[in-house]
C-alpha positions as CSV (number, residue, x, y, z in Angstrom):
1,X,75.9,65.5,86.0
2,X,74.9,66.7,89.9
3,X,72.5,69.8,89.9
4,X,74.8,73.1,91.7
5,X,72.8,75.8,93.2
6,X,75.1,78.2,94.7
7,X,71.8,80.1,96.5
8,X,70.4,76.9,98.4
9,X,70.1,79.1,101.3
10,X,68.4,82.0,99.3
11,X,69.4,85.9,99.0
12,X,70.6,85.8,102.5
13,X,74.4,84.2,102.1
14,X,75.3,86.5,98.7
15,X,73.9,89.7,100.7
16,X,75.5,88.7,103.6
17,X,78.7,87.7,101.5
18,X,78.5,91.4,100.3
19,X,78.0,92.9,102.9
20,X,81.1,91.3,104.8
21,X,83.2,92.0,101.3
22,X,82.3,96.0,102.3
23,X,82.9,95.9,105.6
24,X,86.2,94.2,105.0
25,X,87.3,96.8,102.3
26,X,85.6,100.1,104.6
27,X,88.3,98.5,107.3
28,X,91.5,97.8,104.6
29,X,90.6,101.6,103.2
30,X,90.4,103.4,106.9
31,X,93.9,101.4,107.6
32,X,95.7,102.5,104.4
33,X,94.7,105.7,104.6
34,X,96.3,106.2,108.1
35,X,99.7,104.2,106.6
36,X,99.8,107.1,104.0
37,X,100.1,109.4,106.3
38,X,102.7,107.4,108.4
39,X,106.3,106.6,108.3
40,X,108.3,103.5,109.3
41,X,107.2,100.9,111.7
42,X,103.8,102.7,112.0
43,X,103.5,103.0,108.1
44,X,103.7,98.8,108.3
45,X,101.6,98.3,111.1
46,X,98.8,99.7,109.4
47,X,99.4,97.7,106.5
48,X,99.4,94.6,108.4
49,X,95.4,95.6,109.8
50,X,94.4,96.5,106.0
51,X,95.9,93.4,105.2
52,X,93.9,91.3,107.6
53,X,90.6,93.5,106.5
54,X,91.1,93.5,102.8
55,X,92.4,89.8,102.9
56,X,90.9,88.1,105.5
57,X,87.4,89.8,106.0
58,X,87.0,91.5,102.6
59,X,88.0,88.4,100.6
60,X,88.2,85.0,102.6
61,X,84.9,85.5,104.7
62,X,83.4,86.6,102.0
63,X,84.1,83.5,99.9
64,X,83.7,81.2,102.8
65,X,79.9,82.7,103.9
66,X,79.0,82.6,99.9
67,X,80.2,79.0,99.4
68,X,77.6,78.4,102.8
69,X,75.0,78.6,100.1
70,X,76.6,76.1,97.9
71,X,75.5,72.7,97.4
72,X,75.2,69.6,95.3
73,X,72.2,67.1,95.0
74,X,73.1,63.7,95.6
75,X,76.2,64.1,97.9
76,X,77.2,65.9,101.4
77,X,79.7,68.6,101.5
78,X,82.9,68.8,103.8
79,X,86.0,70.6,103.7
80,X,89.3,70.2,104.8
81,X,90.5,71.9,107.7
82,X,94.4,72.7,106.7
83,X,93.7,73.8,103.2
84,X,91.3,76.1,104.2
85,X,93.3,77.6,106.9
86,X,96.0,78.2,104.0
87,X,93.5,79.7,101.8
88,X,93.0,81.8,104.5
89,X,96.4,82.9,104.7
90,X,97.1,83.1,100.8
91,X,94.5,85.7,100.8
92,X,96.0,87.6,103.7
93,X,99.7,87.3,102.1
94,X,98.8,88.6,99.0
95,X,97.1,91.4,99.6
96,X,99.5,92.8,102.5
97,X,102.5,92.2,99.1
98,X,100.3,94.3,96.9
99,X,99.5,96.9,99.7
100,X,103.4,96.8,100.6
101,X,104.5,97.4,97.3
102,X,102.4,99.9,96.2
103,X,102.6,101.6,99.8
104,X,106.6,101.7,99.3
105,X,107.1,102.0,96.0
106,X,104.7,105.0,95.3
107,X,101.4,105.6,93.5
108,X,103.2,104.6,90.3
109,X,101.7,102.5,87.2
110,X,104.3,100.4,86.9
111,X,103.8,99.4,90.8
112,X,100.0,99.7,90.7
113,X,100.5,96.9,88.1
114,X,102.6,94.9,89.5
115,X,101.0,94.7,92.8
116,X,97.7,94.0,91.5
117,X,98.6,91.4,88.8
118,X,100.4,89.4,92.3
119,X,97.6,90.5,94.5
120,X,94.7,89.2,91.6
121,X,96.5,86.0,90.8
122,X,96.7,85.3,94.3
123,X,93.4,85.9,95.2
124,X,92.4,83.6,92.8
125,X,94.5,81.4,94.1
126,X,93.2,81.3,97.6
127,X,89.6,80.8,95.7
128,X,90.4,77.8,93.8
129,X,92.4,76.6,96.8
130,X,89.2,76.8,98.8
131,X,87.5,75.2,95.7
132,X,90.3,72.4,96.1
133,X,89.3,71.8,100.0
134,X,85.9,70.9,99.1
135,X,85.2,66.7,99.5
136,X,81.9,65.3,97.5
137,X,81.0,62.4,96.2
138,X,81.6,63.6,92.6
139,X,84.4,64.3,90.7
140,X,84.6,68.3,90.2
141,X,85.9,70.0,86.6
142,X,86.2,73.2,85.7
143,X,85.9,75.3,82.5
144,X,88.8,76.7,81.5
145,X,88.1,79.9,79.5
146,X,85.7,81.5,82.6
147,X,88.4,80.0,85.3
148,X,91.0,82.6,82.9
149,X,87.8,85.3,83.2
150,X,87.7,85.3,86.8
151,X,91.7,85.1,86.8
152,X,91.2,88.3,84.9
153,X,88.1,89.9,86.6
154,X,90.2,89.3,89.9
155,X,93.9,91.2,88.5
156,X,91.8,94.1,87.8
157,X,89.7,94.0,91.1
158,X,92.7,93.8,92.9
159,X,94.5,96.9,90.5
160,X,91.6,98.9,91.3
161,X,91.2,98.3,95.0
162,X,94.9,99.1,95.2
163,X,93.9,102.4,93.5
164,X,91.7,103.0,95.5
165,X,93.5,102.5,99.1
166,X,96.4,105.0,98.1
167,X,93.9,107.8,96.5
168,X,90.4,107.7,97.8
169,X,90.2,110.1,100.7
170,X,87.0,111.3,102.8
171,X,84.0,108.8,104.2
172,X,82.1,109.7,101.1
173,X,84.6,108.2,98.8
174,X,85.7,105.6,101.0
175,X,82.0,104.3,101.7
176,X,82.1,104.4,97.5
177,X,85.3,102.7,96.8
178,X,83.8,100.1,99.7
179,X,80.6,99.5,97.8
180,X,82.6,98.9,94.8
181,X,85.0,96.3,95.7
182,X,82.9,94.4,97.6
183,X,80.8,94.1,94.2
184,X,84.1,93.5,92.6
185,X,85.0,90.6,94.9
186,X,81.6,89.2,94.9
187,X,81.5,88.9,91.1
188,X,84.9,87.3,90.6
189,X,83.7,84.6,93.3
190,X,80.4,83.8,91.5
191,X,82.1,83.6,88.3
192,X,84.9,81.1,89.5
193,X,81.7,79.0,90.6
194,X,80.4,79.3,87.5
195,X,82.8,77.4,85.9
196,X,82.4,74.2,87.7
197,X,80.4,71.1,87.0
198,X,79.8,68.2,89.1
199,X,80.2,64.8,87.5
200,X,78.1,62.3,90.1
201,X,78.6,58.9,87.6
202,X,81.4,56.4,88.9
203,X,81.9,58.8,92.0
204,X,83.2,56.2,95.1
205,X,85.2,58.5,97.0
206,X,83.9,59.2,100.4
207,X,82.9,62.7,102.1
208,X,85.2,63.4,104.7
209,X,85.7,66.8,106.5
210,X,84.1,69.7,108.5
211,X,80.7,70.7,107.7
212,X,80.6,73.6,106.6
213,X,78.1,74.5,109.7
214,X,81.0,73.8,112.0
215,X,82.8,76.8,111.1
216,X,80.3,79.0,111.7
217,X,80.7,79.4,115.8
218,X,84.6,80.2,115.0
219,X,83.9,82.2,112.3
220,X,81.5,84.3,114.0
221,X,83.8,84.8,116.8
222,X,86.6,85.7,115.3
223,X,85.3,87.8,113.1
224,X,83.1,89.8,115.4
225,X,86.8,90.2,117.5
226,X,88.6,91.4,114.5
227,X,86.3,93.9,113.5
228,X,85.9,95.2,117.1
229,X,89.2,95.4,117.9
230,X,90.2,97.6,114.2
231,X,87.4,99.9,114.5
232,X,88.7,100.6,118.6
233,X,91.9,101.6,117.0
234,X,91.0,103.3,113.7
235,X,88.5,105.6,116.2
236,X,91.6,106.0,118.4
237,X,94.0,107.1,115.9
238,X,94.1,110.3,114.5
239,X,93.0,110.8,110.9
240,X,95.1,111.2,108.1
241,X,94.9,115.0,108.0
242,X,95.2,115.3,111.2
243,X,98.6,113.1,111.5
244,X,100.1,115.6,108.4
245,X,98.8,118.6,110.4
246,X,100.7,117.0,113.4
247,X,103.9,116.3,111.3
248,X,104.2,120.1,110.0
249,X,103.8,121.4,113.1
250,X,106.6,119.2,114.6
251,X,108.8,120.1,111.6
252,X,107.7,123.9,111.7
253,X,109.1,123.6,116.0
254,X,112.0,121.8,114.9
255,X,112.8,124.7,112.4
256,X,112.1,127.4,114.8
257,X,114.4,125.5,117.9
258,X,117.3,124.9,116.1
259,X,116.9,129.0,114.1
260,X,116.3,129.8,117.9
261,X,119.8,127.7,118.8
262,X,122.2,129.1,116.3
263,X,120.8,132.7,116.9
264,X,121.8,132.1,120.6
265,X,125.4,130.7,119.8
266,X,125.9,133.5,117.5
267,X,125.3,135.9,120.1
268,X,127.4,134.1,122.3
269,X,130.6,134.3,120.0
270,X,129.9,137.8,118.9
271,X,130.0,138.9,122.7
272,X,132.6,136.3,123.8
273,X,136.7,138.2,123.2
274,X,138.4,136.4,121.1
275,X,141.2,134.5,122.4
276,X,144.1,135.2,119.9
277,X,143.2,139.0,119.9
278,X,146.2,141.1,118.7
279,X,148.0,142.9,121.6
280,X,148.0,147.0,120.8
281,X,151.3,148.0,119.3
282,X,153.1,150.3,122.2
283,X,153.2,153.7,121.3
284,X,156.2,155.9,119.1
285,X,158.4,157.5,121.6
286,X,158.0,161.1,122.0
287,X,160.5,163.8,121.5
288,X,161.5,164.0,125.0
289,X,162.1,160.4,125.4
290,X,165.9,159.7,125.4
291,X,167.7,156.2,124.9
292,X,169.4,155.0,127.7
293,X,172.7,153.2,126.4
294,X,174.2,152.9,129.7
295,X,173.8,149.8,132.0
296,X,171.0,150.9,133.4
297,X,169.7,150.4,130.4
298,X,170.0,147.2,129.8
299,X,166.0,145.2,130.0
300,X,166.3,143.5,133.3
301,X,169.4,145.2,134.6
302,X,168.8,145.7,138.6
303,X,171.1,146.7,141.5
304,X,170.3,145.5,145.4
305,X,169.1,148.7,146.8
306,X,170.0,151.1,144.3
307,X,168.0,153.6,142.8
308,X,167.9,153.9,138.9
309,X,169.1,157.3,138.0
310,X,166.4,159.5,136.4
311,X,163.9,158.1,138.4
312,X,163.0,161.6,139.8
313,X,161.7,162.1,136.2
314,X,163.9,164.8,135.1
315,X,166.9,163.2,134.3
316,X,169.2,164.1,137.5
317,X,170.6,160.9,139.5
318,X,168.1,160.4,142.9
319,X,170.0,161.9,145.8
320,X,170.9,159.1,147.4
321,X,174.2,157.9,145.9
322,X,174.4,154.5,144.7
323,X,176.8,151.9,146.6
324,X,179.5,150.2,145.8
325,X,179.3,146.2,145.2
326,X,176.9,143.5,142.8
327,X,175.5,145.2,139.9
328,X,177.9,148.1,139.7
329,X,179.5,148.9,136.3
330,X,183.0,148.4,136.6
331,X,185.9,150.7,135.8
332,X,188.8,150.7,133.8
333,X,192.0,150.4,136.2
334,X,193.5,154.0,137.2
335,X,190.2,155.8,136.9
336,X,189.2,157.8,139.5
337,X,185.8,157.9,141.6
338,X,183.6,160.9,140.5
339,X,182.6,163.2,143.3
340,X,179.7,162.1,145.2
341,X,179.2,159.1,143.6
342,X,179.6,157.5,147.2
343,X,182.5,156.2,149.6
344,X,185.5,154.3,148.1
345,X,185.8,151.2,148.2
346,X,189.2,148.9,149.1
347,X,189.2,148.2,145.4
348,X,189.9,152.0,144.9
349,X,191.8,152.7,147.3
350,X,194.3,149.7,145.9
351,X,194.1,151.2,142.4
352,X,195.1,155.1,143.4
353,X,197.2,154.9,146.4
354,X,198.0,158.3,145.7
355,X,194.8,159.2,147.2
């Protein structure tokens, strides 16, 4: 059996292991508690950044800078590029499902659950994945009954840091609920390690791989660009309360506009005639009125330059005698002219020769 000493580099890669877990979850917990307070596109945005925190720095670096303290006597230690580049990505995956589901679906048990039993066995996952892109000169088993503990240790991790995104508000509480899944991550990594032994006889295999010292210039860099770029935008965004103040006040403006609109339009139509207004009924003719049954009468009844008798207004026929011709009522034959109705015509003077 090989001799493991996951501290070959001393207190310095499990502190700084830690420390990275913290600053990964401070990151994840800042991000989520902006998406709470966001809707749509910007609600996922900010779950893709605590995905990348939580995930990436909170979890991956934090294995990958603990298992810099790891070694074996008796054989070198590489890794394999692509499988460590999926762990990478396992971790990030997982964590943005749990954060989506639980971000979507509601502070509920059943999706706290659910979320972190995917999020917990996927984080395993990407640590026994890591574990897998190891290359010694040894063959490498593991003990079954801690590799289940640190399954479970990492479901409820996982449950409570999903808790914990969705309800801690305030640095205070953030800077706690940090603290305490950074420990949480840290322990279920030392206790997967625990469970592997290192069996050196009959070992031919070669080492072949990265050392693990050749990932530290990439690592460095990126991370040191992640981090800088996530706190420039958490310190540029507003706050959660201040994006709900912001929201209530648009809502409350949005009230009062369209209160203010329909007041307006109300007015409007209250001042505006309305078009099918009912015409006044004429008034009830008076005693003096009279009927007029005679042609003259008749509604639209008009002569060429004769005068409608009564016009005067008292009911006498206007001086001016009317004229024979178009319009004038006829008479029956033999009937004389009245006096001054006007000059006969040749019409009466055919019809009474006498005169």
């Amino acid at each position: 059996m090989g001799t493991i000493d996951h501290f070959s580099s001393g207190p310095i890669t499990p502190a700084l292991a830690y420390v990275m877990s913290c600053l990964g979850s401070a990151l994840g917990l800042l991000c989520t508690s902006r998406a709470r307070a966001a809707q749509g596109w910007a609600r996922g945005r900010w779950l893709v950044l605590a995905s990348l925190s939580i995930g990436g720095t909170g979890i991956w670096v934090m294995h990958f800078i603990a298992m810099l303290g790891f070694s074996v006597d008796g054989t070198p230690i590489r890794y394999e590029v692509r499988r460590t580049i999926i762990s990478l990505i396992v971790a990030v995956v997982v964590v943005g499902i749990g954060l989506t589901i639980v971000g979507y679906a509601g502070n509920r048990v059943a999706a706290l659950l659910v979320g972190g039993t995917l999020t917990g066995g996927g984080v395993a996952s990407m640590h026994y994945l890591g574990m897998s892109a190891m290359w010694l000169r040894a063959s490498v088993e593991y003990d079954t009954l801690i590799v289940a503990v640190s399954v479970g240790i990492a479901v409820v991790a996982a449950t409570a840091a999903l808790w914990m995104a969705f309800n801690i508000r305030g640095p205070a509480a953030t800077s706690g609920a940090a603290l305490i899944m950074g420990l949480a991550v840290s322990g279920m990594h030392y206790t997967g390690m625990s469970s592997m032994s290192v069996d050196m006889s009959g070992a031919s295999r070669a080492a072949h791989g990265a050392e693990p010292v050749q990932f530290l210039a990439p690592l460095i860099t990126g991370i040191s660009l992640f981090t800088f770029v996530t706190l420039f935008i958490v310190a540029l965004s507003p706050t959660e309360e201040e994006m709900r103040e912001e929201a209530e006040l648009g809502a409350r403006l949005n009230r009062l506009t369209q209160d203010q609109v329909i007041r307006r339009r109300t007015t409007i139509r209250a001042a505006r005639p309305t078009r099918h207004a009912a015409r006044p009924a004429p008034p009830p003719p008076g005693p003096d009125d009279t009927v007029d049954d005679s042609v003259w009468g008749r509604p639209g009844f008009t002569a060429p330059n004769v005068a409608r008798p009564g016009a005067n207004g008292n009911g006498i026929p206007n001086s001016t005698p009317p004229r024979g011709g178009r319009g004038m009522p006829r008479r029956r034959p033999g009937e004389s002219r009245p006096p001054g109705e006007g000059p006969e015509t040749h019409e009466d003077f055919f019809r009474n020769p006498r005169r």
